[in-house]
C-alpha positions as CSV (number, residue, x, y, z in Angstrom):
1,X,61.4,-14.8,-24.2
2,X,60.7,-18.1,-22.3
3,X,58.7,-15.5,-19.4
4,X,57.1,-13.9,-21.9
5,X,55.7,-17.0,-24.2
6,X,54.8,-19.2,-21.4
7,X,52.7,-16.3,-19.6
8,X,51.1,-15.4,-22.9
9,X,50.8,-19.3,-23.7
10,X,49.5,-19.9,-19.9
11,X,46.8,-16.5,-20.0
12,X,45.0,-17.9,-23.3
13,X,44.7,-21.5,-22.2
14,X,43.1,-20.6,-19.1
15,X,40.7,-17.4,-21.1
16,X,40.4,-20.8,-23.1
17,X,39.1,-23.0,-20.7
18,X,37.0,-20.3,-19.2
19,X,35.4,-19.5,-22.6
20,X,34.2,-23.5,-22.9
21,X,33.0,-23.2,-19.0
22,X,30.8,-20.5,-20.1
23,X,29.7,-22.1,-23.4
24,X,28.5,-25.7,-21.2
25,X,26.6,-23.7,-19.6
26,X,24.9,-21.6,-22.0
27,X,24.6,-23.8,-25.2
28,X,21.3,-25.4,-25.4
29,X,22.1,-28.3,-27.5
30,X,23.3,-30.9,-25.4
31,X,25.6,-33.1,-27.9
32,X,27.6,-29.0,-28.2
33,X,27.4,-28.9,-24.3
34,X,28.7,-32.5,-23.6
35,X,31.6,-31.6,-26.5
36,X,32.7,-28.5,-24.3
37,X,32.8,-30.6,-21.0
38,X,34.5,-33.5,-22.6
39,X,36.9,-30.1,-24.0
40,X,37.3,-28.9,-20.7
41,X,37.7,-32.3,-18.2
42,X,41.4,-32.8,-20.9
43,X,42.4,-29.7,-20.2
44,X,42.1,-29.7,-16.9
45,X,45.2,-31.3,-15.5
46,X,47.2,-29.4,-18.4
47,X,45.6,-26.1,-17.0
48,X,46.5,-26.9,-13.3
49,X,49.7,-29.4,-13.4
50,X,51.4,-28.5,-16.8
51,X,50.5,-24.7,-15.9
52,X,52.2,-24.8,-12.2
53,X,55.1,-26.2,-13.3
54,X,55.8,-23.7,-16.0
55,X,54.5,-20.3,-13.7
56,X,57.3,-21.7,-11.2
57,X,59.5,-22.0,-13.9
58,X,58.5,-18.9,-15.1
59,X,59.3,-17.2,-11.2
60,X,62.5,-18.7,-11.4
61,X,63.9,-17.1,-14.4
62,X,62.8,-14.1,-12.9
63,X,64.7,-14.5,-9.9
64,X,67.7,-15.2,-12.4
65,X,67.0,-11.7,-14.0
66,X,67.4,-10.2,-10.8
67,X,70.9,-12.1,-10.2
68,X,71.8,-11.8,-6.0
69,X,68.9,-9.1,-6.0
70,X,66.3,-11.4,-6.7
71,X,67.2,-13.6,-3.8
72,X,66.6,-11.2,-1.1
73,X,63.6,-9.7,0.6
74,X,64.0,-6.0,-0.8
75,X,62.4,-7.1,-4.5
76,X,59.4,-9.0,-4.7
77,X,60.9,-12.2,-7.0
78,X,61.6,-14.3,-3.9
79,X,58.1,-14.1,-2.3
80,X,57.1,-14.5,-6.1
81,X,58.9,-17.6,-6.1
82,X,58.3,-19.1,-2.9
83,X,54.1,-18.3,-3.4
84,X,54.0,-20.0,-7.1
85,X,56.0,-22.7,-5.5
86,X,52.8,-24.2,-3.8
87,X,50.5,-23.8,-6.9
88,X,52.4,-27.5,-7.6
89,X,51.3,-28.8,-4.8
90,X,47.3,-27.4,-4.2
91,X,44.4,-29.1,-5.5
92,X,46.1,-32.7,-6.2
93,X,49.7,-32.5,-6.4
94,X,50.8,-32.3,-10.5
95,X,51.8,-36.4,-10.5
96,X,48.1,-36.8,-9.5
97,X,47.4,-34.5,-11.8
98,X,49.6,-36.1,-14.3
99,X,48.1,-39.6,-13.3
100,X,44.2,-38.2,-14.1
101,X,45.1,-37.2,-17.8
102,X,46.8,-40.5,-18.9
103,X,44.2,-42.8,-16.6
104,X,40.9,-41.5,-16.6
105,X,41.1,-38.6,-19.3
106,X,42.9,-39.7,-22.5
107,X,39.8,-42.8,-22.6
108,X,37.2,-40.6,-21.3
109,X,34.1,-41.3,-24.0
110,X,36.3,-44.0,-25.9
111,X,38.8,-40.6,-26.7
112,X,36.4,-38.5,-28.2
113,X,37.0,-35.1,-26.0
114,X,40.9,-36.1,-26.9
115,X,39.9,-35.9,-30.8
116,X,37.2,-33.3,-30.1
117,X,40.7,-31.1,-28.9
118,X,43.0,-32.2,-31.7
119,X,40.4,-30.7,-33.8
120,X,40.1,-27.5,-32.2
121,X,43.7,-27.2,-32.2
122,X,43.8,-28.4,-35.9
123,X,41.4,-25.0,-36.6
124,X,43.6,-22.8,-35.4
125,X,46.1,-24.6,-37.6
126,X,44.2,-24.2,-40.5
127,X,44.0,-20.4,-39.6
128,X,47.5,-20.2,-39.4
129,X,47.9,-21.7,-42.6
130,X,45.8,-18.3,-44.3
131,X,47.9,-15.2,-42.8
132,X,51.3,-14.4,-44.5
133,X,54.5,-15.5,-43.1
134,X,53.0,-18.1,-40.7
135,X,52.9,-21.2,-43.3
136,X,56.0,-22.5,-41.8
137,X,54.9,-22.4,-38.2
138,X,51.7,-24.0,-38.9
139,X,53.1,-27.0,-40.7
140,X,55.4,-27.3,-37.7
141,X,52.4,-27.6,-35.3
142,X,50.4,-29.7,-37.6
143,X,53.6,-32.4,-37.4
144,X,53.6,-32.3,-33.8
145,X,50.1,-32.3,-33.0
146,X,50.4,-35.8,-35.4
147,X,52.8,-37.2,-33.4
148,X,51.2,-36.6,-30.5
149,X,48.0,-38.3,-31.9
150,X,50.3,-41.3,-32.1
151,X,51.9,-40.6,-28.7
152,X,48.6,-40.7,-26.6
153,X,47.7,-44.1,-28.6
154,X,50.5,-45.8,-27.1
155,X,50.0,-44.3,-23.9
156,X,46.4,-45.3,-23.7
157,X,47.4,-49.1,-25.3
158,X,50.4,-49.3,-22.9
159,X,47.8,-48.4,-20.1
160,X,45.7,-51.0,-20.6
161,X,48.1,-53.4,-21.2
162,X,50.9,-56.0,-18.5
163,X,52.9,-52.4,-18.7
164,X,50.8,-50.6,-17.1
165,X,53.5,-49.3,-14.8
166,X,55.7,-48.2,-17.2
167,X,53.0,-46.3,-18.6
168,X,52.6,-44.6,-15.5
169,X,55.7,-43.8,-15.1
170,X,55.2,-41.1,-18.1
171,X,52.2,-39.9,-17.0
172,X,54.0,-36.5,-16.2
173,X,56.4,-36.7,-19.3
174,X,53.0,-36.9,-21.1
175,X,51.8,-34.1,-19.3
176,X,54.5,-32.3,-20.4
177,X,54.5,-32.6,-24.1
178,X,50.8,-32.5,-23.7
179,X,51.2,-28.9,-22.4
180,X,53.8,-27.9,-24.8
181,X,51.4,-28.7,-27.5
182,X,48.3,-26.5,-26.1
183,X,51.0,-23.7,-25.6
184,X,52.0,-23.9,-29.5
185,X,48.3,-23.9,-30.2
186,X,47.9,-20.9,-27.9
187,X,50.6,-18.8,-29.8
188,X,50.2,-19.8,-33.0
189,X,46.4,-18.8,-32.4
190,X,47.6,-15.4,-31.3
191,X,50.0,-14.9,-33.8
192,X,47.3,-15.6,-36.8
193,X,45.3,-13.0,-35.2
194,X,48.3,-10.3,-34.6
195,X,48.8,-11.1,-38.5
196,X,45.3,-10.3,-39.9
197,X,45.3,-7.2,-37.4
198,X,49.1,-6.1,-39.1
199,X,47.3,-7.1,-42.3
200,X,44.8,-4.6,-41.9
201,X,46.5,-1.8,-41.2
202,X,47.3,-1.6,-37.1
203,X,47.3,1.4,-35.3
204,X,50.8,2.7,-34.9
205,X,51.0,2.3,-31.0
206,X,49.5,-1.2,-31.3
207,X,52.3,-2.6,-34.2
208,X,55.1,-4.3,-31.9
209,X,52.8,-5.8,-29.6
210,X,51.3,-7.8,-32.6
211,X,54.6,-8.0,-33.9
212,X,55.8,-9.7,-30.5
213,X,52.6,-12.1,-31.0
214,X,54.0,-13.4,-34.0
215,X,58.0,-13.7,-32.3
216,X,56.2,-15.2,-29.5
217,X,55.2,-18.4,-31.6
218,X,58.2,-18.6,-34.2
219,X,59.9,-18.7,-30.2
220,X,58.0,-21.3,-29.1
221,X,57.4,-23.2,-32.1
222,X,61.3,-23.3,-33.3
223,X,63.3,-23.5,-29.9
224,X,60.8,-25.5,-27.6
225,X,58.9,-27.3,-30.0
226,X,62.2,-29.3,-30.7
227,X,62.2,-30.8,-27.3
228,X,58.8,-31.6,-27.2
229,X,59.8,-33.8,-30.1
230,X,62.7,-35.8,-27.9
231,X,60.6,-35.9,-25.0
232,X,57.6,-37.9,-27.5
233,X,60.4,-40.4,-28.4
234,X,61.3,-41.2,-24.8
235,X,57.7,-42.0,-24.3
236,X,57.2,-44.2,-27.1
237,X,60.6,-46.5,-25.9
238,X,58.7,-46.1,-22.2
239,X,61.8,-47.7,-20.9
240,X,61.2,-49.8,-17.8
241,X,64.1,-48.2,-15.2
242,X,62.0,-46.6,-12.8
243,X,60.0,-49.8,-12.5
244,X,62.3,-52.3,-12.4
245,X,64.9,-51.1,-10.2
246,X,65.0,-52.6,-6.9
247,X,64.4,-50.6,-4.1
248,X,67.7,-51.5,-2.4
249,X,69.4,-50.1,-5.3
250,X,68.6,-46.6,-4.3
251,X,71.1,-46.5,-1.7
252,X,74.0,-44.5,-1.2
């Protein structure tokens, strides 16, 4: 369940992001066009660092699935594994990555491509909120994506402020619950779909795949979501440790 959400979660977001690439390009009213790119330059560390980190992750449980067989040469998990491994490190490694969302894009245009996504996402909420049996879930995402509103303002204040380390030193947590957030979106998005399809009468072969869609967020949204939730509260203490130690102090 965790290979299959976070490869369905990680296939729409980057469909996603390709979707507003096109739409910059085509749209002919510029206010639209400059709302995709300000869409787009958010989601790009979350596409690249927060994506990386979960495809490896992804590898890994695969390598798990195999037991002893998937650490040898004969199945393809280990070359799997090793390959995905660099995706972390290509393009700006995912601290720098990391780094870029909390320092140049959670301010970009005074926040307005961060609002103009915590709207989109708030759509597919709404959506959510219409088809049978996902009420629950959306109401769920719709606390979350709240609490990450208040998250990124005291990143962005803690930023700008005689902390400014200690801010940084949660960029990739940020990241992180960032991410977690798009991939809720993601499924729940998918799931309100599979529901009005299941709604209208499916075709028989195409049933459990929707029905999956739907597992696929109440997965996500009840057994990740959780933790997203934890890891927000350790960013709002943004506990000094790893700027304040000494550097002697990481000796043996």
């Amino acid at each position: 369940m965790m290979m299959k959400v976070y490869v369905e979660g990680i296939r729409s977001l980057l469909y996603y992001v390709g979707m507003c690439e096109d739409k910059a390009k085509i749209c002919e009213d510029a206010k639209e066009k400059l709302t995709y790119q300000g869409i787009i330059d958010v989601l790009i560390p979350i596409a690249k660092g927060y994506v990386t980190d979960r495809a490896f992750e992804v590898c890994s449980h695969g390598v798990q699935v195999y037991g002893g067989y998937g650490y040898i040469r004969d199945y393809p998990m280990e070359q799997l594994l090793r390959d995905c491994r660099i995706t972390m490190i290509y393009e700006g490694t995912n601290g720098i990555q990391a780094m870029d969302l909390l320092g140049r894009k959670l301010g970009l245009n005074k926040g307005k491509p961060m609002m103009d996504l915590l709207g989109e996402i708030q759509k597919s909420i709404a959506m959510a909120k219409d088809a049978q049996g996902l009420e629950g879930l959306a109401a769920k995402l719709e606390e979350i994506v709240n609490k990450l509103g208040e998250v990124a303002l005291h990143m962005g204040m803690t930023a700008m402020s005689p902390k400014v380390m200690n801010a940084f030193a949660f960029a990739h947590p940020f990241m992180e619950v960032c991410g977690d957030v798009v991939m809720a979106w993601m499924l729940l998005w998918r799931a309100a779909i599979a529901s009005k399809k299941l709604g209208n009468g499916a075709k028989k072969k195409d049933v459990a795949f929707y029905q999956g869609q739907i597992k696929s967020a109440e997965f996500f949204i009840y057994s990740i979501l959780p933790i997203t939730f934890g890891k927000m509260k350790a960013i709002l203490a943004t506990n000094g440790a790893a700027i304040e130690i000494a550097e002697d102090s990481f000796g043996g």
